[in-house]
N, C-alpha and C positions, 0 to 999 in steps of 0.2 A: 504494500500500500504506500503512496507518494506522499512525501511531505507535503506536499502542496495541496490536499485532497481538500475540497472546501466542503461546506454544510449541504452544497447543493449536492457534491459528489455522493455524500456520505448519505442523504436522503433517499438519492435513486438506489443507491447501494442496500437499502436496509428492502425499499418495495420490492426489488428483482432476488436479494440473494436469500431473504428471510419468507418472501413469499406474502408480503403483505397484502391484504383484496380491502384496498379503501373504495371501493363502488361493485356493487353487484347489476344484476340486467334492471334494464330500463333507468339507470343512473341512480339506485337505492343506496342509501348507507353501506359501506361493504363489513365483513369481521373489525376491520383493523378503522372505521374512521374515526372512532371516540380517538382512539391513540395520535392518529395528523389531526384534528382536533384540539387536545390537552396538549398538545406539541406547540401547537399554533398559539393559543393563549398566551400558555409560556413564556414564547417570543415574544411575547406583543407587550407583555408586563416587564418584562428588561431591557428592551431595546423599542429603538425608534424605528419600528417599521410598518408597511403598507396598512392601515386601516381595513376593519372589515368589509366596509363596502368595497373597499378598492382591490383587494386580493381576498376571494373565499377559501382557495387551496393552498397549500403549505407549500406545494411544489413553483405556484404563482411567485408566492412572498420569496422564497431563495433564488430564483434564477433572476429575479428585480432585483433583490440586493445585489445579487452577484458580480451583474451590469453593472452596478453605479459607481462612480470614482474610486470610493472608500466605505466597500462593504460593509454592516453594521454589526454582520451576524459572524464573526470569525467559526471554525470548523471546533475549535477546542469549547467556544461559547454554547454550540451548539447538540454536541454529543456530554457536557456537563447538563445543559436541558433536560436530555432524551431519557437521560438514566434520572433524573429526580422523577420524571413522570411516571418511573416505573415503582416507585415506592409504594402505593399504593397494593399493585402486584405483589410485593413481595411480603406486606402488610396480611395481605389476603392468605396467604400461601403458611405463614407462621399460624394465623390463627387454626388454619387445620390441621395443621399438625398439636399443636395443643391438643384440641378435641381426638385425635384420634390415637394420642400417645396417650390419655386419660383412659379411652375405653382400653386401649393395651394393656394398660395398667392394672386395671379389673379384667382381663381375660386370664394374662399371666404368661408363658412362655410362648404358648401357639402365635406366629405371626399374624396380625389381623394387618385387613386392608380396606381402603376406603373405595366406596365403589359407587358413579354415579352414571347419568345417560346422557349424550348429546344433544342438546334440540335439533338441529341439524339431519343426524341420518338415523336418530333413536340407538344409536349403538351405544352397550356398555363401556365403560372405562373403570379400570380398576386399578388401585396404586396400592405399593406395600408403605409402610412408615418410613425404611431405608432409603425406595426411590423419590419420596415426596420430599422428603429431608435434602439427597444430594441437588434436585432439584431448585430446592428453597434458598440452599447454597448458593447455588453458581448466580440466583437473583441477589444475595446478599454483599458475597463476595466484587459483582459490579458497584452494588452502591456503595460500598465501603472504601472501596480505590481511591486513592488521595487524588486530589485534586491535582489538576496539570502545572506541573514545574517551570519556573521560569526560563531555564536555562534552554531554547531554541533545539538543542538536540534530543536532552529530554523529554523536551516537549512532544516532539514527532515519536517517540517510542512511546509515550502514553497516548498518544493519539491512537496509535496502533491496536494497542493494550486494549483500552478503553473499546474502539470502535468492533474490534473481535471479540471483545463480551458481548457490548451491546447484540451484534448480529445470531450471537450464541442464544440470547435470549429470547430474542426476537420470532425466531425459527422454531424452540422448545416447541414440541404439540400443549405443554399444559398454557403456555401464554392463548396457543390458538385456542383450545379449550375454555378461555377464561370467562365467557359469557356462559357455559354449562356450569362452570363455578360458583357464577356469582351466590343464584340457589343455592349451594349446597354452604358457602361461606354464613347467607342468611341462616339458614336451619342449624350451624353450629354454633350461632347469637343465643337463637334457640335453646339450645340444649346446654349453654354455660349459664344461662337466667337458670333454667330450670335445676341445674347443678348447685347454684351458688342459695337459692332461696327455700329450695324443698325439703322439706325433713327428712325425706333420705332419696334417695338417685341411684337408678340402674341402669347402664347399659344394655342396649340389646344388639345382637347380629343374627345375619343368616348365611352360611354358609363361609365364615372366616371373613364374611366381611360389615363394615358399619354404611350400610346402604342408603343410600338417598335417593330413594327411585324405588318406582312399582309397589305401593302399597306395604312397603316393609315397617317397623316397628322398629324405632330409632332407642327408645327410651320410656322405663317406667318411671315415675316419681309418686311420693304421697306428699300431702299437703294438707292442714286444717283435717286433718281424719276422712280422707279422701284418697283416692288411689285414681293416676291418669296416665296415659297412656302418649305418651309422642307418636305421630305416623307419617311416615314420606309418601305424599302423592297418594293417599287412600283415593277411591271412586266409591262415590255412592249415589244410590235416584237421587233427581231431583223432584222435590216436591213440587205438585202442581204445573209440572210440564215445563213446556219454556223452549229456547232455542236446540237445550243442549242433550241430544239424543244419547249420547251416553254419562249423562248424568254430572256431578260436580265432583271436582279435582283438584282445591288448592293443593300449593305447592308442600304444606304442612298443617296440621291439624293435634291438637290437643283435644284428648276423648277421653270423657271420666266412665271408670268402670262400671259396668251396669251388666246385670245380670241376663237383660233381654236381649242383648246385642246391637240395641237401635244403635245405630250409630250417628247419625243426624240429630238428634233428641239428645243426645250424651256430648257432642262439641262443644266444650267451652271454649275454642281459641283455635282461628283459619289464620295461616300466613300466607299468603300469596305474593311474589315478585314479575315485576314489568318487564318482559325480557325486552332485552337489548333494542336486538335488532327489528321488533315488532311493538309501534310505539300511539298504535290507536289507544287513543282515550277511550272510546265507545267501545272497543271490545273489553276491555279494564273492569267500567263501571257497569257491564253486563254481570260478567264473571260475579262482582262484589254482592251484586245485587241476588245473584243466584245465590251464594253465600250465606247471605243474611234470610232469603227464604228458604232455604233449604234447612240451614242450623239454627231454629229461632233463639236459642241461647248461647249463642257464643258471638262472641266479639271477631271483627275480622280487621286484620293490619296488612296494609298493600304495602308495598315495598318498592323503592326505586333508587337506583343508584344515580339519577340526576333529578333535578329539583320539581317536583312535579306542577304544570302549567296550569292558568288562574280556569283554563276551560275544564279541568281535571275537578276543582277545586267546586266548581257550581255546579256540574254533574254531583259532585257525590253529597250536596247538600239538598238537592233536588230527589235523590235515591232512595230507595224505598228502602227499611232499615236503615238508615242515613244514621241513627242517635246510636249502631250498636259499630259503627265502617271508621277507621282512619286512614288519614296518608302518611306516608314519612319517607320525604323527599331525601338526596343526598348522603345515603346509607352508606356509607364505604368503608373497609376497612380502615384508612388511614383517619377520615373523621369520626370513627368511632372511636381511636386512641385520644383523640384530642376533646371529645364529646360522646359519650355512650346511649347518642340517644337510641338508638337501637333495643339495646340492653334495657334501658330504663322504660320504652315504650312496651316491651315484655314483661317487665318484673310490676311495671305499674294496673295492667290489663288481667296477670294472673296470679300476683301474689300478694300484692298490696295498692289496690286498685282504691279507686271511690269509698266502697262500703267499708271497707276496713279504717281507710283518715278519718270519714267522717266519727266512727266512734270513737276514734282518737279525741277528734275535737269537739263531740261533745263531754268527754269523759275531762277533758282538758277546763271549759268551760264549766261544768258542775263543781271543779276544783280551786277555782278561783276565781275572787270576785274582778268582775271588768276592769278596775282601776291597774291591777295588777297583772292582765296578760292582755294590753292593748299594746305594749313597747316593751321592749328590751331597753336597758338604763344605756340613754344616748351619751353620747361621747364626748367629751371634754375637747376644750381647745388644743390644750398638749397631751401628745401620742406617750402613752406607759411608757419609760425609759425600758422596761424587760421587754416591749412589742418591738417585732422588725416592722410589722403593718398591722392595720384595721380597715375590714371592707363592713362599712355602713350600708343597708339598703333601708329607703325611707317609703310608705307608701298614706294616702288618702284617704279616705274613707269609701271614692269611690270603689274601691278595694277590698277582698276577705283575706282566704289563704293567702300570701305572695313568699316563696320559697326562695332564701338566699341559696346558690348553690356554688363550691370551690372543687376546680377537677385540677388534680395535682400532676403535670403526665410527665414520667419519667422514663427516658429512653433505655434505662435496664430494667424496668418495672412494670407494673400493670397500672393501670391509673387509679391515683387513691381519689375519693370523692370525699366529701365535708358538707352534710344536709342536715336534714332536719329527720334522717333516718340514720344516718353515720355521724356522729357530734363531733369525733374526731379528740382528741388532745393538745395539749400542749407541751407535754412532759415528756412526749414521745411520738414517731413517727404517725401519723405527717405533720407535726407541730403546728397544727393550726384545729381553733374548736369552734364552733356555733355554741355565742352563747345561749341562746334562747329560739325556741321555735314558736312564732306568735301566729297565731290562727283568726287575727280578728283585725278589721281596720278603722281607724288609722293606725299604722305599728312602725315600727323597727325590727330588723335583723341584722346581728352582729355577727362578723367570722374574723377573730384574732388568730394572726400566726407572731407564733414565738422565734424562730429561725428558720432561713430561707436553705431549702435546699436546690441541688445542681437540677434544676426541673422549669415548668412553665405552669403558671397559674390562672388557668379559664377561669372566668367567674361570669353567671347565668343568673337567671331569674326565671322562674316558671312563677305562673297566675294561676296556684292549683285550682281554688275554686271557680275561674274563671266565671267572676263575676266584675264587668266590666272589662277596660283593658291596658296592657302598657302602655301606657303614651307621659307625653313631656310635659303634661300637666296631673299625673298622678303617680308615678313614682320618679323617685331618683338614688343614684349610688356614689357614694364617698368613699373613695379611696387612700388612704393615707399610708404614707411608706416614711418608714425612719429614716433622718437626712436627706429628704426631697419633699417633694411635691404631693401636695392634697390635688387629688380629681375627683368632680364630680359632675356624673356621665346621666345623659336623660334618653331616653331612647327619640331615634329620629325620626320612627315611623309608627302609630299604634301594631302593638302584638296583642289578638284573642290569648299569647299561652305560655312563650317561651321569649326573651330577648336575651340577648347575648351580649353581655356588655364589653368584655374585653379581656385584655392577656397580660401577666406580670411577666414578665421573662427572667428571667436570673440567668448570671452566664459568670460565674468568679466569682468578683465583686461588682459588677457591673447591674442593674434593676433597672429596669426599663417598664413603664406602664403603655400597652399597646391598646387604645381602643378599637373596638370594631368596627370596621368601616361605615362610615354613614353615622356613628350616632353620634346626638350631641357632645360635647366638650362647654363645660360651662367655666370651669377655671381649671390650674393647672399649674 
């Protein structure tokens, strides 16, 4: 490979030698466009290049740089890109292995494998933990390669290095696979809620392997004096007829055990995901709606790994069962290190849902009198000399529940979270506590950290009781950090549920308060 190879080189090089298909017949999405897509973005957030209207293809925007006097995109700028886009990938790829080094773990010596189906040609695929593992590698292994050297000779052997990973990865069948994946990564969200909340948890397999596909039975748990069932891809009638001749098929289904076998009448919990490459809205809010009348008691959670559109959003409020149907846009591995809403949309739907807070809150409320749990004791002008920080959330009366929330995520770690269900500490990991969980508005919630560790600190707000909603005249959050800057952040848009206010960073000694794009900044 040529020193000289440029981004344009190395792009044709990844479509022809890895086999990429960015368009299928009649000009459709192909496997690989999300990938020149997230590639394209990328670019366009580091460098000054071609605008969307004015270049749609990746391959447009590099042969336009390429022409211009003094190209914007160098070859080195461009392959450090390609591989952070693949984090994600490799994000995805750990989390199964977790899950299937867990059921290993409960089997005992016998090899197990994971085993699921391609949308595509319906063929099985089946992996041992060894091959998923080397696999999972050689994605690690690229992202972990130090950045390119400045020394000109150097630099062209890491070009090399680098660009013969990338193509390495590129090519793997599990990358091409990864839209078969995406399911099966959803259904292991799944089954780590159901691991981490249940009173006790069982693997299940059939035939040496942990299956995701064809009506197999993933996992028993009991819960509340209850016993249920996880299942991949069950099929059963649908009630009352409808389009779908052979009956209903989410992607996942929780089923409480009942003696008579119904199985539609025993669903407490459908997961269904928006594949990829097939991205009607109306086939979606069919499917949901079959869902909802087929299993009249169970809740259904759609799934998408990009943001789901405002026409999505009015279909499924217009939908029959519409009060039992969610969405949850943006599910991906790597944003569910950084935010679990995944994880929290399962644990809140099956283990600690509505009817369970509410008797929290009123059990909270027969405890004390109103004076007493409208506020957590508000904050003094100077920060505790023992605090490194205090995150204030202030809210209205237009307001009930409003839930401060701290995600701690550390790149050797699982992410620690700090609610009003994890109080957390201060004497020990992860040095930060919620003093007080107020259930009533107008209030306060307080989350003090005692020492910062080598990590990143999300800090969220959910509107449990969603009564009313975020906006810049009903709450606000104060942030204060020892030896800097008080902020205090409103949100920029009303939220019905969740706003996200922003990111502490720690890096050494170095703090950094990063808010979230778009929302207010009132001081600082």
């Amino acid at each position: 490979m040529a020193a000289t190879d440029t981004a344009l080189e190395w792009w044709d090089r990844f479509c022809t030698q890895a086999g990429l298909e960015l368009r299928q017949g009649r000009n459709k999405p192909g496997r690989d466009t999300d990938f020149e897509e997230a590639l394209l973005a990328a670019l366009r957030a580091t460098q000054p290049v071609a605008p969307p209207k004015i270049q749609a293809r990746l391959r447009d925007v590099l042969r336009a740089d390429a022409r211009a006097g003094a190209p914007a995109i160098a070859a080195v700028h461009f392959l450090e890109t390609a591989r952070t886009v693949l984090r994600d990938f490799a994000d995805l790829l750990e989390d199964l292995l977790d899950v299937l080094a867990r059921a290993q773990a409960q089997r005992g010596a016998q090899p197990l494998r994971l085993a699921w189906r391609l949308a595509a040609d319906g063929s099985a695929i089946e992996r041992t933990l060894p091959e998923l593992r080397q696999q999972a590698d050689t994605v690690r292994q690229l992202l972990d390669t130090p950045i390119a050297p400045a020394d000109p000779r150097a630099r062209d052997l890491w070009l090399a290095d680098t660009g013969a990973r990338l193509l390495r990865v590129l090519a793997a069948p599990l990358w091409r696979d990864r839209h078969a994946l995406y399911p099966v990564w959803v259904g292991t969200r799944l089954l780590c809620a159901a691991h981490a909340h249940a009173d006790s948890f069982h693997f299940h397999t059939r035939g040496g392997a942990l299956a995701f596909m064809d009506g197999c039975r993933l996992a028993t748990y009991e819960y509340g004096g209850e016993q249920f069932d996880v299942w991949a891809e069950p099929r059963c009638a649908l009630a009352g007829g409808g389009r779908r001749k052979r009956g209903i098929q989410p992607d996942f289904r929780v089923v409480r055990a009942t003696p008579d076998g119904r199985r539609n009448a025993a669903t407490r919990f459908a997961l269904e995901c928006r594949h990829r490459l097939i991205r009607s809205t109306a086939q979606v809010m069919q499917a949901a709606e079959d869902y909802a009348r087929g299993c009249p008691h169970a809740d259904t959670l759609l799934v998408d790994d990009s943001p789901w559109d405002p026409a999505a959003r009015t279909a499924l409020a217009a939908a029959a069962g519409a009060a039992r149907l969610r969405l949850l846009g943006h599910a991906t591995a790597g944003r569910e290190r950084q935010h679990p809403a995944l994880h929290d949309s399962i644990r809140d739907l099956l283990f600690q849902g509505a009817p369970a807070r509410a008797a929290r809150q009123e059990a909270a409320q027969a405890a004390a009198p109103p004076a007493q749990r409208r506020a957590a004791a508000p904050l003094s002008d100077a920060l505790r000399p023992d605090l490194a920080a205090t995150v204030l959330l202030e809210w209205t009366g237009a307001l009930q529940d409003v839930d401060l929330r701290l995600v701690l995520i550390n790149d050797d770690k699982h992410p620690q979270t700090v609610a009003y269900d994890r109080t957390g500490s201060l004497a020990e990991a992860p040095y930060a506590q919620l003093v007080q969980d107020v259930v009533t508005g107008p209030g306060q919630e307080v989350i003090e950290i005692s020492r910062w560790g080598n990590a990143s600190y999300l800090i969220s707000v959910r509107n449990f009781s969603q009564t009313g909603a975020l906006a810049l005249d009903t709450v606000a959050c104060r942030v204060r950090i020892q030896g800097g800057a008080t902020w205090v952040l409103k949100p920029g848009h009303p939220r019905d549920y969740e706003w996200t206010v922003g990111t502490i960073t720690v890096v050494g000694d170095e703090i950094h308060m990063v808010p979230y794009a778009g929302e207010t900044v009132l001081s600082a």
